[in-house]
Biotite code that builds the C-alpha atoms (Angstrom):
import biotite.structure as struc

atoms = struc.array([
    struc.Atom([0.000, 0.000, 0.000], chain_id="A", res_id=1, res_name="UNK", atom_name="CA", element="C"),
    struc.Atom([1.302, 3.476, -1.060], chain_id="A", res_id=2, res_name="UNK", atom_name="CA", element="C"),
    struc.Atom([-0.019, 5.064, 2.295], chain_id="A", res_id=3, res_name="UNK", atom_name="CA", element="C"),
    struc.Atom([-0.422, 3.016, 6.064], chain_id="A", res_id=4, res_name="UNK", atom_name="CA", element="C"),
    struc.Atom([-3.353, 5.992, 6.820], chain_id="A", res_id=5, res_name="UNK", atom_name="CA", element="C"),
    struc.Atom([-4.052, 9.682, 6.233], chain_id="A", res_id=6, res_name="UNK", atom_name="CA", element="C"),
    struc.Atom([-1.832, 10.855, 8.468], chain_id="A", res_id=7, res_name="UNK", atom_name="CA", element="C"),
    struc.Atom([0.806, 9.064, 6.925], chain_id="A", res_id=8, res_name="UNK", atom_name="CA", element="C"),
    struc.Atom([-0.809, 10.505, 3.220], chain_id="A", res_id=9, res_name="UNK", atom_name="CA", element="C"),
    struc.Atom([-0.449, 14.124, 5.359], chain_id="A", res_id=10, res_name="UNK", atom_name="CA", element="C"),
    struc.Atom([2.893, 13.888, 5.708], chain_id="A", res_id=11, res_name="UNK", atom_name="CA", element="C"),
    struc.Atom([3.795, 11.997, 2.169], chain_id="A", res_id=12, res_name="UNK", atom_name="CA", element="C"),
    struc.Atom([1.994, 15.214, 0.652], chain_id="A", res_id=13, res_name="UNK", atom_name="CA", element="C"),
    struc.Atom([3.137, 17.981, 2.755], chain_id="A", res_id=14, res_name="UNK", atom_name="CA", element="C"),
    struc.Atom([6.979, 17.086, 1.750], chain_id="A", res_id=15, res_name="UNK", atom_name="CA", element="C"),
    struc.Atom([5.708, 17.110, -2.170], chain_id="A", res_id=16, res_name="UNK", atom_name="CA", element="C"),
    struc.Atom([4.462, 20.862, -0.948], chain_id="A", res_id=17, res_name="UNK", atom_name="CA", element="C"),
    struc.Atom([7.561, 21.968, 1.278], chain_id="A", res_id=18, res_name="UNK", atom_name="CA", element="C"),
    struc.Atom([8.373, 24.596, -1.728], chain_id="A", res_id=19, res_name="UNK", atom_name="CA", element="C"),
    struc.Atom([4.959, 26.635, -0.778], chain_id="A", res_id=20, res_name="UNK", atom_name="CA", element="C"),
    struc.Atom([5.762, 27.504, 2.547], chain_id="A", res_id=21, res_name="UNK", atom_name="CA", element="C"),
    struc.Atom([7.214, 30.573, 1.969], chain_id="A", res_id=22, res_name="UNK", atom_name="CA", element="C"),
    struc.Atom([4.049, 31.623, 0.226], chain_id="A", res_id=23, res_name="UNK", atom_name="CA", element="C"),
    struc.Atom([2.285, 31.336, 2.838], chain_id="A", res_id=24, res_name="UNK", atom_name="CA", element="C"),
    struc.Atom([-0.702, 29.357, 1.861], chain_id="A", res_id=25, res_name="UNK", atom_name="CA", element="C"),
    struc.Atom([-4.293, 28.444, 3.575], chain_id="A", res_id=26, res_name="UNK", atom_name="CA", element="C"),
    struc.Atom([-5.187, 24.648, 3.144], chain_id="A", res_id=27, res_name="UNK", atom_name="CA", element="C"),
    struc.Atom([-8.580, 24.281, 2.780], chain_id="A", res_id=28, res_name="UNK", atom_name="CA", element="C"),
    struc.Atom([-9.859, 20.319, 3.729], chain_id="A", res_id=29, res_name="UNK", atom_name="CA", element="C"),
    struc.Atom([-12.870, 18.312, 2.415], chain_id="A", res_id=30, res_name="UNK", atom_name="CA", element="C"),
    struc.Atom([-14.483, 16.736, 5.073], chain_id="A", res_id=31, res_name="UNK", atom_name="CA", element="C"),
    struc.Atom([-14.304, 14.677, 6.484], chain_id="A", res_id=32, res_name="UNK", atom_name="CA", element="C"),
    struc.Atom([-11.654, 12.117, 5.181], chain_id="A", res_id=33, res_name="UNK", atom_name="CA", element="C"),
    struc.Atom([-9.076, 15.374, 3.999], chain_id="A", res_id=34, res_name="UNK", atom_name="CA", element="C"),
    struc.Atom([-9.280, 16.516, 7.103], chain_id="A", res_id=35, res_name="UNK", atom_name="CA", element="C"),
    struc.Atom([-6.347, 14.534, 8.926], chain_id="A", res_id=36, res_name="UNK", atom_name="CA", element="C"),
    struc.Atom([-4.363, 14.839, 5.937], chain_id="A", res_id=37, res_name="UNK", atom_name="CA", element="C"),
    struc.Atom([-5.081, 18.677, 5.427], chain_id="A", res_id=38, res_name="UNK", atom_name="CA", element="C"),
    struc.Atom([-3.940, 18.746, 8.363], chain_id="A", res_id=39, res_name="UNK", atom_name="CA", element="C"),
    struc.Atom([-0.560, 17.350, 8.294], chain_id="A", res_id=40, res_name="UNK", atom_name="CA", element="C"),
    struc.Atom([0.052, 19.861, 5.368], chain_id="A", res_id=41, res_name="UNK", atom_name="CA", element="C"),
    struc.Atom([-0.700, 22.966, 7.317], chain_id="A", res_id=42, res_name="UNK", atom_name="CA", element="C"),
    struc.Atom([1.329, 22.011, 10.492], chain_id="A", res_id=43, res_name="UNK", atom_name="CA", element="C"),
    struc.Atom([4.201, 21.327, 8.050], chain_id="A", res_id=44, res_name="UNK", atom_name="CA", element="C"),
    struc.Atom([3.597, 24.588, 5.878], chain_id="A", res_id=45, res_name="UNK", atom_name="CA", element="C"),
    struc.Atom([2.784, 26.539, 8.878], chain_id="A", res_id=46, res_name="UNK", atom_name="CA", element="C"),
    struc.Atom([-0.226, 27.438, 7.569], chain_id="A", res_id=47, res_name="UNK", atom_name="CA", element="C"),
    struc.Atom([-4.237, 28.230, 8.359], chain_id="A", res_id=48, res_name="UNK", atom_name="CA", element="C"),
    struc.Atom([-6.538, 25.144, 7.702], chain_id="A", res_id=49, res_name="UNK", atom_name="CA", element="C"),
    struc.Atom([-10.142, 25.343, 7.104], chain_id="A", res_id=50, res_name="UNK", atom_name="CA", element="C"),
    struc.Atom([-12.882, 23.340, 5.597], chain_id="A", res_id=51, res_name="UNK", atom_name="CA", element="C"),
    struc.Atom([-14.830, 23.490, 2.288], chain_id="A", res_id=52, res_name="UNK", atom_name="CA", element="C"),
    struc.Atom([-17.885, 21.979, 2.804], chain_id="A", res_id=53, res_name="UNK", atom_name="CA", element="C"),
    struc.Atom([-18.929, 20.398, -0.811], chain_id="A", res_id=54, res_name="UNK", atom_name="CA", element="C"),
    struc.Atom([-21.265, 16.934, -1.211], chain_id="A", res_id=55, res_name="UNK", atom_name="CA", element="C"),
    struc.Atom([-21.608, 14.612, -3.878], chain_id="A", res_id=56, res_name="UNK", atom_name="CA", element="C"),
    struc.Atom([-25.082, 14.538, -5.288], chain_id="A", res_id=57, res_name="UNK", atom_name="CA", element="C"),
    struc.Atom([-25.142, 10.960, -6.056], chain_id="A", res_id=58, res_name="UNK", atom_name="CA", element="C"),
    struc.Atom([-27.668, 9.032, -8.443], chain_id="A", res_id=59, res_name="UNK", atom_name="CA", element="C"),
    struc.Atom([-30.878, 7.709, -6.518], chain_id="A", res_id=60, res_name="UNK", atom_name="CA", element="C"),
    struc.Atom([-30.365, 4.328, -7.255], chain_id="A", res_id=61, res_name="UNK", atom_name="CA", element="C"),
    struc.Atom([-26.822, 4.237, -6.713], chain_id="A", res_id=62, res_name="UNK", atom_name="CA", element="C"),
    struc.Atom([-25.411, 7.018, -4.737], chain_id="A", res_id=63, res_name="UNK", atom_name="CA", element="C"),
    struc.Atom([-21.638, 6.639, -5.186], chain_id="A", res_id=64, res_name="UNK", atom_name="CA", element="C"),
    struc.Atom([-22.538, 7.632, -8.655], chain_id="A", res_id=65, res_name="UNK", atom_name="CA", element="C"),
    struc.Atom([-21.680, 11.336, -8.684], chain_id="A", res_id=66, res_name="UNK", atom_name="CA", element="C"),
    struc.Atom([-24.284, 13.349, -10.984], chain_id="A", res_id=67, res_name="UNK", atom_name="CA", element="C"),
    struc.Atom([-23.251, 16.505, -9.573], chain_id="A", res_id=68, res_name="UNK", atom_name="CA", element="C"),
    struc.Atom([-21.857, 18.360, -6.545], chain_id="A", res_id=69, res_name="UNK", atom_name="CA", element="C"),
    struc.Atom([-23.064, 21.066, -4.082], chain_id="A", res_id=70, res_name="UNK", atom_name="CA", element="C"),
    struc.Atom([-20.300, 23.282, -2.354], chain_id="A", res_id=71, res_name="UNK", atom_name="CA", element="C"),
    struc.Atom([-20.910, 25.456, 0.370], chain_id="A", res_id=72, res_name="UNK", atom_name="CA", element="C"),
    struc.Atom([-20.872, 29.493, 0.250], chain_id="A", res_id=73, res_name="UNK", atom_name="CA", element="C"),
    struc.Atom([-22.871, 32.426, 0.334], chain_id="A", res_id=74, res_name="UNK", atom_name="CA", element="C"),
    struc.Atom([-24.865, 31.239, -2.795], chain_id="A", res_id=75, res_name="UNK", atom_name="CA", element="C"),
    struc.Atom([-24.266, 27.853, -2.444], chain_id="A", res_id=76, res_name="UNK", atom_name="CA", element="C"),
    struc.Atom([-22.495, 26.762, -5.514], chain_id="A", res_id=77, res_name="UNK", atom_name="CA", element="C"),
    struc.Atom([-23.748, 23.266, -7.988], chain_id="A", res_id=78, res_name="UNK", atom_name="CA", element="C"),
    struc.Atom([-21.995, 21.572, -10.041], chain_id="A", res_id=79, res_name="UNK", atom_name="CA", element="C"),
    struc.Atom([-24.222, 19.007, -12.881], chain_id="A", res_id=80, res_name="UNK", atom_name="CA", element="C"),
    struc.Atom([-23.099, 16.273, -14.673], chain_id="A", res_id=81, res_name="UNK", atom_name="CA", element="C"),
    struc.Atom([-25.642, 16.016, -17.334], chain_id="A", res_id=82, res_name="UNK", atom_name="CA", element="C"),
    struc.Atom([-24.341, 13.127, -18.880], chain_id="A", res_id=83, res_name="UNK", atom_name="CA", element="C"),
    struc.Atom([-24.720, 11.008, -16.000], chain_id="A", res_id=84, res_name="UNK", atom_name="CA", element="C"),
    struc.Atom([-28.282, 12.828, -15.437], chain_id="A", res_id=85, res_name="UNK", atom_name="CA", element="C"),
    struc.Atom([-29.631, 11.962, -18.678], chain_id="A", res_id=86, res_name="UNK", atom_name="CA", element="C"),
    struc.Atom([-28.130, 8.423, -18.801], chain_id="A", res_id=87, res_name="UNK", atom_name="CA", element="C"),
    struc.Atom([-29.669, 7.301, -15.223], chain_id="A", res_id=88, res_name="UNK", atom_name="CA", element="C"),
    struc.Atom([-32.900, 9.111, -16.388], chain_id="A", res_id=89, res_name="UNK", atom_name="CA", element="C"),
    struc.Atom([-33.532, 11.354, -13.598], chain_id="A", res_id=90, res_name="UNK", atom_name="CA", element="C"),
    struc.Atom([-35.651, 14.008, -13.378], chain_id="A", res_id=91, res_name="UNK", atom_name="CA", element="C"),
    struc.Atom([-35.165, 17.624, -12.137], chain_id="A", res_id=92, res_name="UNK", atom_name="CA", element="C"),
    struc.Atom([-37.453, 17.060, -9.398], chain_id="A", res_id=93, res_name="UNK", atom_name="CA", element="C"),
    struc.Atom([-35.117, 13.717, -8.172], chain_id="A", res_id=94, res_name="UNK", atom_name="CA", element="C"),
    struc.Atom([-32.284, 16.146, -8.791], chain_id="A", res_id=95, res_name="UNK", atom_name="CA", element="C"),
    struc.Atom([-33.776, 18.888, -6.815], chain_id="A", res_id=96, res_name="UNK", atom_name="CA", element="C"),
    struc.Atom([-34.839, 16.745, -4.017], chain_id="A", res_id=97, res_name="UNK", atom_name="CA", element="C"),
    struc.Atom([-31.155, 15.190, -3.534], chain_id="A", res_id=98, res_name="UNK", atom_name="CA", element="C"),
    struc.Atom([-29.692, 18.216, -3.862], chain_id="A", res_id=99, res_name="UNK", atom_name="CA", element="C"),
    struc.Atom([-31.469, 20.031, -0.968], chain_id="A", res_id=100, res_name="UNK", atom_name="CA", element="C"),
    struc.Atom([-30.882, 17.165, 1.427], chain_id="A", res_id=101, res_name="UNK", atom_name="CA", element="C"),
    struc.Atom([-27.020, 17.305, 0.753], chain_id="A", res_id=102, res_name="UNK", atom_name="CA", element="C"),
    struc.Atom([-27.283, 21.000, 1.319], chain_id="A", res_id=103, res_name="UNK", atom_name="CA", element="C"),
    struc.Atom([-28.892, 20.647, 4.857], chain_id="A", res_id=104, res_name="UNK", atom_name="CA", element="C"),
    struc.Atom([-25.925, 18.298, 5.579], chain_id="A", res_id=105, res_name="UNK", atom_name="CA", element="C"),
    struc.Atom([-23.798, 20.543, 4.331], chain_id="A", res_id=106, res_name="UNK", atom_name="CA", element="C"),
    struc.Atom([-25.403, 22.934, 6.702], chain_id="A", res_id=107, res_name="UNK", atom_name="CA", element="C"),
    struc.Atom([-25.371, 20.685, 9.608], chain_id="A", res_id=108, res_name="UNK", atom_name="CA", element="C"),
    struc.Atom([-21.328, 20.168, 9.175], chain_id="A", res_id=109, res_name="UNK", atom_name="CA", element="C"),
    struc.Atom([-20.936, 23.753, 9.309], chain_id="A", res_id=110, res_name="UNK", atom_name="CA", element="C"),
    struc.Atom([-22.533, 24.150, 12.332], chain_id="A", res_id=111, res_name="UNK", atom_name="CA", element="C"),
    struc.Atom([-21.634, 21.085, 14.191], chain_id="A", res_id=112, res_name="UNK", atom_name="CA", element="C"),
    struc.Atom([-17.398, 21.656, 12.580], chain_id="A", res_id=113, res_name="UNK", atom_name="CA", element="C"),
    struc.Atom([-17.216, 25.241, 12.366], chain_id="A", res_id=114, res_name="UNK", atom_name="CA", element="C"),
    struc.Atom([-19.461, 26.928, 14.925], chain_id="A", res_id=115, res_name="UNK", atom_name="CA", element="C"),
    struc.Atom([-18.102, 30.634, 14.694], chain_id="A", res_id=116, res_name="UNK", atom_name="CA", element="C"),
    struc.Atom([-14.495, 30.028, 13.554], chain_id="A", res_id=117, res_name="UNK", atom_name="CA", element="C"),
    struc.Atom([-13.239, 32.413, 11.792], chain_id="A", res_id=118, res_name="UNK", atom_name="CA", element="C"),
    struc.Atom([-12.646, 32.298, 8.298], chain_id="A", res_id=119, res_name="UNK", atom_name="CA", element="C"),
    struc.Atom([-9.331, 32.616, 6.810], chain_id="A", res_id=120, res_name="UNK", atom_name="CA", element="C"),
    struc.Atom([-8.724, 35.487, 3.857], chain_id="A", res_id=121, res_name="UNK", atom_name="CA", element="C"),
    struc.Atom([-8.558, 33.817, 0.624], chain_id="A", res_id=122, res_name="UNK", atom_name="CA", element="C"),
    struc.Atom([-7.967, 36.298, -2.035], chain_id="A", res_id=123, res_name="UNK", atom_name="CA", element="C"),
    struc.Atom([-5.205, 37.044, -3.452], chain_id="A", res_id=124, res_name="UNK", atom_name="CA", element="C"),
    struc.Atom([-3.501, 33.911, -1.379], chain_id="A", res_id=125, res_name="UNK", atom_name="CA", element="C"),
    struc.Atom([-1.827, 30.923, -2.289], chain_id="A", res_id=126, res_name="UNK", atom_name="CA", element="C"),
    struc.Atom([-4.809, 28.181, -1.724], chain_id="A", res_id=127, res_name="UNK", atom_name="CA", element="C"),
    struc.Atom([-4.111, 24.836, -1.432], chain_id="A", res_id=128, res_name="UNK", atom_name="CA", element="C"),
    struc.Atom([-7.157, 22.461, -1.732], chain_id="A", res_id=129, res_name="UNK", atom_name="CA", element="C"),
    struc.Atom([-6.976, 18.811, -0.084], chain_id="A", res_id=130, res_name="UNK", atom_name="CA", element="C"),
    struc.Atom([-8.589, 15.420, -0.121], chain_id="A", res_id=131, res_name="UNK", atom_name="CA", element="C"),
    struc.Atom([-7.367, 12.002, 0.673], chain_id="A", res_id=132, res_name="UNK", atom_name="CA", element="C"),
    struc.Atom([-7.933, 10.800, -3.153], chain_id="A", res_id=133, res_name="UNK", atom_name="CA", element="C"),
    struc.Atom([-10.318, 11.738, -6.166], chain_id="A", res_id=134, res_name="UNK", atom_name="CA", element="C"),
    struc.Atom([-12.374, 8.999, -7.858], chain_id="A", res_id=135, res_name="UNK", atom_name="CA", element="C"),
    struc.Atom([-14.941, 10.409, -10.414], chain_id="A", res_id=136, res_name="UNK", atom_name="CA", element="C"),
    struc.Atom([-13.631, 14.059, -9.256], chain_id="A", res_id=137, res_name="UNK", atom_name="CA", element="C"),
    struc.Atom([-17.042, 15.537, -9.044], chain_id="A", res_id=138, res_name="UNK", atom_name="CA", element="C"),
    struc.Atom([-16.896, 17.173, -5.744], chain_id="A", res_id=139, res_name="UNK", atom_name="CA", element="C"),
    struc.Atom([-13.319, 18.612, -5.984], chain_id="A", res_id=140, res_name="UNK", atom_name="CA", element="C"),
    struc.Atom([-14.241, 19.983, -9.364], chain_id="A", res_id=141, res_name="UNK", atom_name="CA", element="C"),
    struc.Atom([-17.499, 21.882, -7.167], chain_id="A", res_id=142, res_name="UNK", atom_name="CA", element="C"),
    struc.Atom([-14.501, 22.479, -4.607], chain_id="A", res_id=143, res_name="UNK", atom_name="CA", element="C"),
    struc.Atom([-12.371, 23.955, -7.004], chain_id="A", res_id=144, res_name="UNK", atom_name="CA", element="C"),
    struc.Atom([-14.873, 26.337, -8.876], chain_id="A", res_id=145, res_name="UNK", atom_name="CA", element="C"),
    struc.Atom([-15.853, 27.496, -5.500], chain_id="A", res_id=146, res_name="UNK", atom_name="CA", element="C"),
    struc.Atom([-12.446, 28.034, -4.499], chain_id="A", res_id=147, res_name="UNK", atom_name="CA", element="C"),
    struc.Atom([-11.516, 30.069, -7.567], chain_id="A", res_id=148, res_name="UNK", atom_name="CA", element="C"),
    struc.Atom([-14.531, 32.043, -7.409], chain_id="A", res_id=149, res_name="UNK", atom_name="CA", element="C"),
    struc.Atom([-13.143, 33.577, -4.047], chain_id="A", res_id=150, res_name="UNK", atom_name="CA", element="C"),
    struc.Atom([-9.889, 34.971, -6.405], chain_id="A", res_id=151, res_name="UNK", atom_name="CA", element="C"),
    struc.Atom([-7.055, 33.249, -5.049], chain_id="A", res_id=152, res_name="UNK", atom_name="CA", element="C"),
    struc.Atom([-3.513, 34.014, -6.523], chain_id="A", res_id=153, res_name="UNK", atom_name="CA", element="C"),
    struc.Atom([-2.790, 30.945, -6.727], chain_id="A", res_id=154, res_name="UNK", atom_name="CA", element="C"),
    struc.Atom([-4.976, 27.728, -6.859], chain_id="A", res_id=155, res_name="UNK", atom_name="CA", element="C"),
    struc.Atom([-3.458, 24.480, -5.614], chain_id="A", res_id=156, res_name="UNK", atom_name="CA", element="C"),
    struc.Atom([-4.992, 20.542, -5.475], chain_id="A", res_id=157, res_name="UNK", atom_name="CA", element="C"),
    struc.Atom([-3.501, 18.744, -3.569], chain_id="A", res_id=158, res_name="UNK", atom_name="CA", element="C"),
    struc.Atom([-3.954, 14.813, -3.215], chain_id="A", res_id=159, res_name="UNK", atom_name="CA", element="C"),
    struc.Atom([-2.330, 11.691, -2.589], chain_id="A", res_id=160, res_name="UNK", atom_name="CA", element="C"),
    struc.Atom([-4.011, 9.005, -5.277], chain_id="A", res_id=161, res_name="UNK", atom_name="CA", element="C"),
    struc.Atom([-6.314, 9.487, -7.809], chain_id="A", res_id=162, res_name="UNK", atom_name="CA", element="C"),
    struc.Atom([-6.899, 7.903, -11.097], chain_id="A", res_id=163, res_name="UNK", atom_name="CA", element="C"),
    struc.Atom([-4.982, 9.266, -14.023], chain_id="A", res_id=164, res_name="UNK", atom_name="CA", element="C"),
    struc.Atom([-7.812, 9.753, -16.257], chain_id="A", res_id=165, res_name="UNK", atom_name="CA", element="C"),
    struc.Atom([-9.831, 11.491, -13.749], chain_id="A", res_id=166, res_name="UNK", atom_name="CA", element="C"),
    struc.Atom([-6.412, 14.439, -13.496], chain_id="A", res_id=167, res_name="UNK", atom_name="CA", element="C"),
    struc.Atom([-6.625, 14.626, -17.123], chain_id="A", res_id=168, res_name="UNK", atom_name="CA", element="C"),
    struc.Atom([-9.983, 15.790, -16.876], chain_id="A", res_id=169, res_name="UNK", atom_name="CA", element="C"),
    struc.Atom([-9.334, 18.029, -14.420], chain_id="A", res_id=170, res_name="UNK", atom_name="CA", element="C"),
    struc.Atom([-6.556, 19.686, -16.050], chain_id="A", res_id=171, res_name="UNK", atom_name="CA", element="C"),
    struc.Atom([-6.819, 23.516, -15.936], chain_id="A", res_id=172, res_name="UNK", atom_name="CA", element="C"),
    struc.Atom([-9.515, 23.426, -12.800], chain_id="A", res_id=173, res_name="UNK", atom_name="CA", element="C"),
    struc.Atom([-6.251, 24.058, -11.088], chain_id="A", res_id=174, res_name="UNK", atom_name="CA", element="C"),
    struc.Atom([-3.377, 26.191, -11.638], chain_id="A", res_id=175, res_name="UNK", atom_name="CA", element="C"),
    struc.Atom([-0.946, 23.354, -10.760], chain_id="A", res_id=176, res_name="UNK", atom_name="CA", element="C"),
    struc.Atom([-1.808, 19.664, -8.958], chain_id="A", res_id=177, res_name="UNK", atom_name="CA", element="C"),
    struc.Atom([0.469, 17.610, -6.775], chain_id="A", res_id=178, res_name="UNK", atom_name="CA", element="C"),
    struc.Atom([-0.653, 13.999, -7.216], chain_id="A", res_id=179, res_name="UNK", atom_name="CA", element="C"),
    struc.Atom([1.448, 11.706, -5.249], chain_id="A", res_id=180, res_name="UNK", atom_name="CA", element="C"),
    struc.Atom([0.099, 8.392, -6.867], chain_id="A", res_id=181, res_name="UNK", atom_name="CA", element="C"),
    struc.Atom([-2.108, 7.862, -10.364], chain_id="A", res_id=182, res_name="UNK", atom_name="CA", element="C"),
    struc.Atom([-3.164, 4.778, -11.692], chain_id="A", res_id=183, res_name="UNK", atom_name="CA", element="C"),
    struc.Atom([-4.855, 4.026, -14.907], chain_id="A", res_id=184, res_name="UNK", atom_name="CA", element="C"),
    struc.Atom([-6.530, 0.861, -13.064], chain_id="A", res_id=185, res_name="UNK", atom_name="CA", element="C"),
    struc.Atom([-8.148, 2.458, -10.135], chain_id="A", res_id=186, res_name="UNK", atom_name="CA", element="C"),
    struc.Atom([-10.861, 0.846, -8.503], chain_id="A", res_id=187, res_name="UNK", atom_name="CA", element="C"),
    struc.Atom([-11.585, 3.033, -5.133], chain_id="A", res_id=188, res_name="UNK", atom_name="CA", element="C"),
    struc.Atom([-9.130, 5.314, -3.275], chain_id="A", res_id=189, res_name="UNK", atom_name="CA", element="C"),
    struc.Atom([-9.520, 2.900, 0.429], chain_id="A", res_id=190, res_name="UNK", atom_name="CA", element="C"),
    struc.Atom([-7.276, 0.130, -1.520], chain_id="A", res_id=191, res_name="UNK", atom_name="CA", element="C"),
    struc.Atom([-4.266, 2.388, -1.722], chain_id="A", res_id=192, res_name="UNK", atom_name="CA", element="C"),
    struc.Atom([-4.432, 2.881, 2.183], chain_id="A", res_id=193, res_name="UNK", atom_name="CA", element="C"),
    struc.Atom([-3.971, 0.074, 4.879], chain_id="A", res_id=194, res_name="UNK", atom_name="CA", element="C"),
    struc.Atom([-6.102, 2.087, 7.141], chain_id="A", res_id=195, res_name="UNK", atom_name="CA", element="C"),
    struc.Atom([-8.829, 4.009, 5.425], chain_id="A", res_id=196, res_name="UNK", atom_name="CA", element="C"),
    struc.Atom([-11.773, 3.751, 8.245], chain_id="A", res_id=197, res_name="UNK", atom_name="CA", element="C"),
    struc.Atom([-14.063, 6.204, 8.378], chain_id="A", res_id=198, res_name="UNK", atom_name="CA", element="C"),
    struc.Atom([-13.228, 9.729, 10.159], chain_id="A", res_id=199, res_name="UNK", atom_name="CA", element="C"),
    struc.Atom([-16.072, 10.452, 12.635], chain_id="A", res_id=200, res_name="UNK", atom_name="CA", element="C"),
    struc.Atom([-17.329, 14.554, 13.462], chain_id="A", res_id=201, res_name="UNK", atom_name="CA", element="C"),
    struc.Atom([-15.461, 14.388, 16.191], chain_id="A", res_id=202, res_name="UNK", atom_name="CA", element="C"),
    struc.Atom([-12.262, 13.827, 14.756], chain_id="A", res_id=203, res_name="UNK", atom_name="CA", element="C"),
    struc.Atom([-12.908, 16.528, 12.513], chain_id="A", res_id=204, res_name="UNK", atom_name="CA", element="C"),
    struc.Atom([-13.958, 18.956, 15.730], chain_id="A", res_id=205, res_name="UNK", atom_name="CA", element="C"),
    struc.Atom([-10.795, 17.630, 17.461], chain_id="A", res_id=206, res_name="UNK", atom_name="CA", element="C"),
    struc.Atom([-8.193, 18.305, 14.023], chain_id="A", res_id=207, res_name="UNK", atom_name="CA", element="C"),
    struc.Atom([-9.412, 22.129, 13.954], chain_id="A", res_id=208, res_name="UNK", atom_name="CA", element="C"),
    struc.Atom([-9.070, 22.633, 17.231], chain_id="A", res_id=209, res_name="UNK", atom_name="CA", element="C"),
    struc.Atom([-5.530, 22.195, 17.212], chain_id="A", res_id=210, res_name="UNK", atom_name="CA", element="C"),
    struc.Atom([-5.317, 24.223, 14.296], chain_id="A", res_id=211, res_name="UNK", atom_name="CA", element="C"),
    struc.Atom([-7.190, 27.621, 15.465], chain_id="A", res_id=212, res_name="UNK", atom_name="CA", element="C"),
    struc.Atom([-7.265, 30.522, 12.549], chain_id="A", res_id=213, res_name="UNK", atom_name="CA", element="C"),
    struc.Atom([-5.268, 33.573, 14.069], chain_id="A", res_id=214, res_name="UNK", atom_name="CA", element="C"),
    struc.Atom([-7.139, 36.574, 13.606], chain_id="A", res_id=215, res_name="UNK", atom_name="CA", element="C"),
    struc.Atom([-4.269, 38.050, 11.800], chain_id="A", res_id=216, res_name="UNK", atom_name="CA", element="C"),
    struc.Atom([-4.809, 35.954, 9.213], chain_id="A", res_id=217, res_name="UNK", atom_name="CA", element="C"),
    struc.Atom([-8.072, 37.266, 8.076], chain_id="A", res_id=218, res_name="UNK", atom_name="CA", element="C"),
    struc.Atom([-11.494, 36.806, 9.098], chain_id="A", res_id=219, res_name="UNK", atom_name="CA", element="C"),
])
């Protein structure tokens, strides 16, 4: 296995982003399984982590199946894949439906993660985005157009594993990627770790605690 766990991912990741430090970047984290690897890159980089809340909306009758994405913000920004919407046949009012109930978890995770944390500056910054793999890339492309709406300087992705065709397609979402591991033969990202159980809220609670946002770094 390329990684023994996240934290191990973390730290693989964060020495393929040593260069950034001086830029002083914010990582940003998808929850919840980027978290503990976010969060080995900011304690390396010496840099603010926060969350970006995005959910897969997934087909009805088979919800790994991403036919779009959701991403927090103050017009919550979606993301369609109408190819996948017209090929599993659902209708706008299935779409509509799925999509609200991944907003109100969405909305739940910021309360229950974030409380009133404050929110580091992105514009103009160095963003790096994280995840602990990509498989269809639905929600980090949401992430990502979310991200860059905020005008970063620079827009990072950040990941250990994903498949190669799936960074192909994301090629220019990003202004560069650090990949640590593609493969052409994927599968899901779990079989690249040893250890890939599930992180709970609490872990999450527990990962930004010990990374508080100084208010000199923006609110």
């Amino acid at each position: 296995m390329p990684f023994i766990d996240r934290t191990d991912a973390g730290r693989q990741l964060a020495e393929a982003l040593a260069s950034y430090k001086k830029k002083k970047p914010v990582v940003l984290a998808l929850p919840r399984g980027g978290v503990p690897v976010a969060a080995k890159v900011a304690e390396a980089l010496d840099a603010p982590l926060d969350l970006i809340l995005v959910r897969k909306i997934g087909v009805p009758f088979q919800p790994e199946l991403a036919m779009g994405a959701v991403v927090d913000g103050p017009t919550p920004s979606i993301v369609r894949n109408e190819d996948v919407i017209a090929l599993a046949g659902v209708s706008e009012n299935e779409f509509a439906a799925i999509r609200d109930r991944e907003l109100a978890e969405i909305d739940r995770r910021r309360k229950t993660y974030l409380g009133n944390r404050p929110h580091p500056e992105l514009a103009a910054r160095t963003v790096i985005v994280v995840d602990d793999g990509i498989a269809t890339g639905a929600t980090i492309r949401a992430a990502l157009h979310a991200v860059r709406a905020r005008k970063p300087s620079k827009l990072v992705l950040a990941v250990p594993v994903a498949p190669t065709d799936t960074l192909r397609k994301l090629k220019g979402e990003s202004d560069e990627t650090v990949c640590l591991e593609d493969y052409e033969n994927f599968g899901a990202i779990g079989l690249f770790y040893s250890d890939f159980r599930q992180v709970s809220d609490e872990e999450v609670i527990e990962y930004l605690a010990r990374h508080p946002i100084k208010q000199s770094a923006g609110s």
